[in-house]
N, C-alpha and C positions, 0 to 999 in steps of 0.2 A: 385138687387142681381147680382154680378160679379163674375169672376174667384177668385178675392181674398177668395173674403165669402166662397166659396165653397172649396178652396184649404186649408184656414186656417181648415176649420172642417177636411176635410180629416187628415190633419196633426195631428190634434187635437183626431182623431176617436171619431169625433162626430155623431155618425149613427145615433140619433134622427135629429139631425140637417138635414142631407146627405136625408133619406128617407121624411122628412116633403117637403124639396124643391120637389124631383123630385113627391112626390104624389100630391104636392099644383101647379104642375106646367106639369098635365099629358097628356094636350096636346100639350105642346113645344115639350115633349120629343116625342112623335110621330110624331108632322111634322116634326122632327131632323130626327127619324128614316126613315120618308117616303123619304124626300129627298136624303139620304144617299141608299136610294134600286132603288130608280128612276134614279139617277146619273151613276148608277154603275149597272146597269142592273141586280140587285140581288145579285150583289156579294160583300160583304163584306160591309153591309148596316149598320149594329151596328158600324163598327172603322169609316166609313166615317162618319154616324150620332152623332157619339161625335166629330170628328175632325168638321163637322160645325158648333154643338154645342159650342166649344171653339173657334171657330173664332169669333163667336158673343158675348162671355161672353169677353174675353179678349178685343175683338175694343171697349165693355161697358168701363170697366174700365180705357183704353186709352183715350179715349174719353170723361171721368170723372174725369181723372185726370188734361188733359192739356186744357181742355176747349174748343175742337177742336172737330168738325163734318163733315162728308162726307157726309151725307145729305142734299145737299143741289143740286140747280136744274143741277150745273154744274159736280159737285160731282158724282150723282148717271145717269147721261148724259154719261157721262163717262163711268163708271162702267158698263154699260150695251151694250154701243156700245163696249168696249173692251171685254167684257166677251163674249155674245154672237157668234161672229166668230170665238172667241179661243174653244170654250166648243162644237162649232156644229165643226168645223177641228178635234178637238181631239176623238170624240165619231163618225166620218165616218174613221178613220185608224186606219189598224189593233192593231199595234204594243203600238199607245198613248193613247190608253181608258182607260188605269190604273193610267194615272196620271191627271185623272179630279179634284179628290180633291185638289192637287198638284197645279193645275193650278187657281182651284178657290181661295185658300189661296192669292196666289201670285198676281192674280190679284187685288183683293182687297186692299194689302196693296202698290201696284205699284201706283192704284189712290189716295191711301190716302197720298203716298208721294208727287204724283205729286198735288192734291189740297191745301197740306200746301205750297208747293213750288209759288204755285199761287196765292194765298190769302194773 
């Protein structure tokens, strides 16, 4: 199930569709929400828990479409040694702890440019 499927019913106002996924799928949606209240220190847990809800579902369908993975050892190497420094800098100053989700997106698709560039 990807962004497409979901964005088509949307379109579509298919609300049986829309409420079967999110109730056949009630614990994504809560680790979506926990991460989005952990990140963000309780504020604004629901917009960040769908934006990394949609990071996930669109890299699905990216990633289904071109036949192409970032999981893999060098991939997700990456991803963590870059994320980690960026996510613990931005969450000790004052001013840049609002753009954690901002930062998570971004990193994400930085290593997935740079592993197709390498592969």
């Amino acid at each position: 199930m990807g962004f497409l499927e979901i964005l088509n019913a949307m379109v579509n106002l298919d609300v049986v569709f829309l409420v079967g996924v999110i109730m056949n799928n009630l614990s994504w949606v809560f680790f979506f929400l926990t991460a989005g209240y952990i990140f963000t220190d309780g504020k604004h847990a629901i917009r960040n828990g769908v934006i990394f809800s949609l990071l996930v579902l669109t890299s699905q369908d990216i990633f289904k479409l071109t036949g192409f993975g970032i999981y893999t050892a060098f991939g997700l190497g990456l991803l963590y040694m870059l994320r980690v420094p960026m996510l613990l800098f931005l969450q000790n100053t004052r001013d840049w702890g609002k753009h954690i989700p901002l930062a998570w997106v971004l990193s994400f698709w930085f290593v997935v440019a740079v592993v197709a560039f390498m592969t």
